[in-house]
C-alpha positions in Angstrom: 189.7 179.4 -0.8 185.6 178.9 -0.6 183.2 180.6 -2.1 180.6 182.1 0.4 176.8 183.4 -0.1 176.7 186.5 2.6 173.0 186.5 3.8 171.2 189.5 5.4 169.1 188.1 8.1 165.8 190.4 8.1 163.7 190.2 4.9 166.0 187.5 3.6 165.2 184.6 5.8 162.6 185.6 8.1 159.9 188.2 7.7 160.3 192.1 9.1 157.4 192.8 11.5 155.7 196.2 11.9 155.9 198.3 15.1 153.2 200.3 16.2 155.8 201.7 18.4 158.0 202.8 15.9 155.5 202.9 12.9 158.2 200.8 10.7 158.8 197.3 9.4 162.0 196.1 11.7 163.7 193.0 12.7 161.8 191.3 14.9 162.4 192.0 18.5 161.3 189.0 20.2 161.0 185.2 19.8 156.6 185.7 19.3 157.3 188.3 16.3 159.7 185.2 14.8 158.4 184.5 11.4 160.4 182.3 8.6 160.1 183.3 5.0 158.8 180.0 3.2 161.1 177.8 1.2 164.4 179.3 2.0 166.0 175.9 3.7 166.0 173.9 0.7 168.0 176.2 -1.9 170.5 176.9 0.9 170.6 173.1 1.4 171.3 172.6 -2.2 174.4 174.9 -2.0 175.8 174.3 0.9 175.6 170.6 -0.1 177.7 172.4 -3.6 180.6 173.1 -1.2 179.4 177.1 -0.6 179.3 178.2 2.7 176.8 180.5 4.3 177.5 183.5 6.7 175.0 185.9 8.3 175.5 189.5 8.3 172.9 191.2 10.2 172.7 194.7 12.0 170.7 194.3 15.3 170.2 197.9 16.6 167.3 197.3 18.9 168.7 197.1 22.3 170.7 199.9 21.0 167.8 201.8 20.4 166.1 201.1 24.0 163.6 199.2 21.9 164.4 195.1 23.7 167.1 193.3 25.4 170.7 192.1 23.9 169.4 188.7 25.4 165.8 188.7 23.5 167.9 189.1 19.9 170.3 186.0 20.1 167.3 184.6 21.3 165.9 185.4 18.0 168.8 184.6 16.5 169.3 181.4 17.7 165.5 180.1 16.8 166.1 181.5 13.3 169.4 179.4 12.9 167.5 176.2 14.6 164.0 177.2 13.0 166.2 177.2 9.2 168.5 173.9 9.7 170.9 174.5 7.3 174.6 175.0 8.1 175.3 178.7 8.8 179.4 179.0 9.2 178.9 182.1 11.4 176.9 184.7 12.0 177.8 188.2 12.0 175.7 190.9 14.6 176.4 194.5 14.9 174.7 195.6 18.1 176.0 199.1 17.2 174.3 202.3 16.6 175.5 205.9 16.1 172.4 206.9 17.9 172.3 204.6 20.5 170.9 205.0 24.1 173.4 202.6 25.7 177.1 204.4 26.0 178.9 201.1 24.8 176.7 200.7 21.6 177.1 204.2 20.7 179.7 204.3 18.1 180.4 204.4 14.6 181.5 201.4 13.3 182.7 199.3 10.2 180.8 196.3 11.3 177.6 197.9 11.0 176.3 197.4 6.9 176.9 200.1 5.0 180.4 198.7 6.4 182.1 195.6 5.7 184.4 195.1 8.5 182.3 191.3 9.0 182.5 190.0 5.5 186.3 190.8 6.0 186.2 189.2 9.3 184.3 186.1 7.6 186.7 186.2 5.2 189.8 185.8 7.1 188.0 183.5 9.5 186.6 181.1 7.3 189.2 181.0 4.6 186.3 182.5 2.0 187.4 184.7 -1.4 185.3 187.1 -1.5 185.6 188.0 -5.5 183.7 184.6 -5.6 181.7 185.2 -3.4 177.8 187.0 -2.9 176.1 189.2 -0.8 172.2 189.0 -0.7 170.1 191.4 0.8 166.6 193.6 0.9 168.5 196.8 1.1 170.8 199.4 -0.1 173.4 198.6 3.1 173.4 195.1 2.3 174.7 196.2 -1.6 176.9 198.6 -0.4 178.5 196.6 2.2 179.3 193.7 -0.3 180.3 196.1 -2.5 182.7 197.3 -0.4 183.8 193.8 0.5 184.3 193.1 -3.1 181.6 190.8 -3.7 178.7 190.2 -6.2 175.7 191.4 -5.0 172.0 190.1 -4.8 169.1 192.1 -4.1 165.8 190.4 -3.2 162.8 192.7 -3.3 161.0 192.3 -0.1 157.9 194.5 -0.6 158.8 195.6 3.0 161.6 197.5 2.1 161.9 199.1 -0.7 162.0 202.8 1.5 165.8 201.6 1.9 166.3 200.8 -1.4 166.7 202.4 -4.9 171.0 204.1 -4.6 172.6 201.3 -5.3 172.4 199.1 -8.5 172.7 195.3 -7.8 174.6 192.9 -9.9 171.2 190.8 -9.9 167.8 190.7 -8.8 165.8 188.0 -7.9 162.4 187.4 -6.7 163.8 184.9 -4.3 166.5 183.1 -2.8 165.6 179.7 -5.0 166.1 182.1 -8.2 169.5 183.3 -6.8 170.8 179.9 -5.7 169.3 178.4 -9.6 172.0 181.4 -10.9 174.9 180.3 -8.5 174.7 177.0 -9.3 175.2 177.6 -13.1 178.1 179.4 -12.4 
């Protein structure tokens, strides 16, 4: 079985943007609000090239919310995967929202983080063991949903959301992912 590094998208790899709109710091929406977080290809590169794999987990609730098109995210989606050239196994979305505005989004589901019905997915897709494995991410879902899975988990302290942060203690923290790869490379 591999080990796998479980990587929140927003605040992890590329930067969350502010909304007038909504008054918060989200995902980005569209492909001109796209901005990469500096210096996250090479430390991925370095374990990846270790043998680790790399899986996205990412809740995408915008269209859900009325806020931008289902096509506008995997557009995102896609330039962040091209924009980072390093070798994601697979990414994860939930579209889901409890709240949602469109009828077939509007559910409560596992694969949306607090949940961790994708890392199990990625698990049994990938052949990955997840009690060697990590989850990194800016906020308290991302924890709890490794957590849940069984994993390690990482936080990184984006200054941008530490609102959603604070309930659940991590295993680590790091400034970045460079420090977090430097600790997974140890062993």
């Amino acid at each position: 079985m591999k080990s796998a590094l479980f990587l929140d998208r927003d605040g992890i790899l590329d930067e969350l943007v502010f909304y007038e709109s909504s008054g918060e710091w989200e995902s980005p929406r569209r492909l001109a609000d796209l901005v990469m977080i500096e210096g996250v290809a090479e430390p991925l590169q370095r374990l990846v090239d270790a043998g680790w794999l790399l899986v996205i987990i990412t809740n995408q609730p915008s269209h859900a919310k009325g806020k931008t098109s289902r096509e506008e995210l995997l557009e995102v989606h896609e330039a962040i995967l091209d924009r980072l050239g390093v070798p994601i196994a697979a990414s994860y979305l939930c579209f889901h929202h409890p709240q949602s505005i469109v009828d077939e989004l509007r559910v409560a589901c596992d694969c949306r983080k607090p949940g961790a019905q994708s890392l199990r997915d990625a698990a049994r897709d990938h052949d990955i063991d997840l009690s060697q494995s990590w989850m990194v991410g800016d906020q308290d879902t991302d924890l709890a949903a490794g957590r849940a899975a069984g994993c390690r988990v990482a936080l990184i302290e984006h200054p941008r959301s530490a609102n959603k942060r604070g309930t659940v203690t991590p295993d680590v923290t790091m400034r970045d992912l460079a420090e977090l790869v430097e600790l997974l490379l140890r062993g």
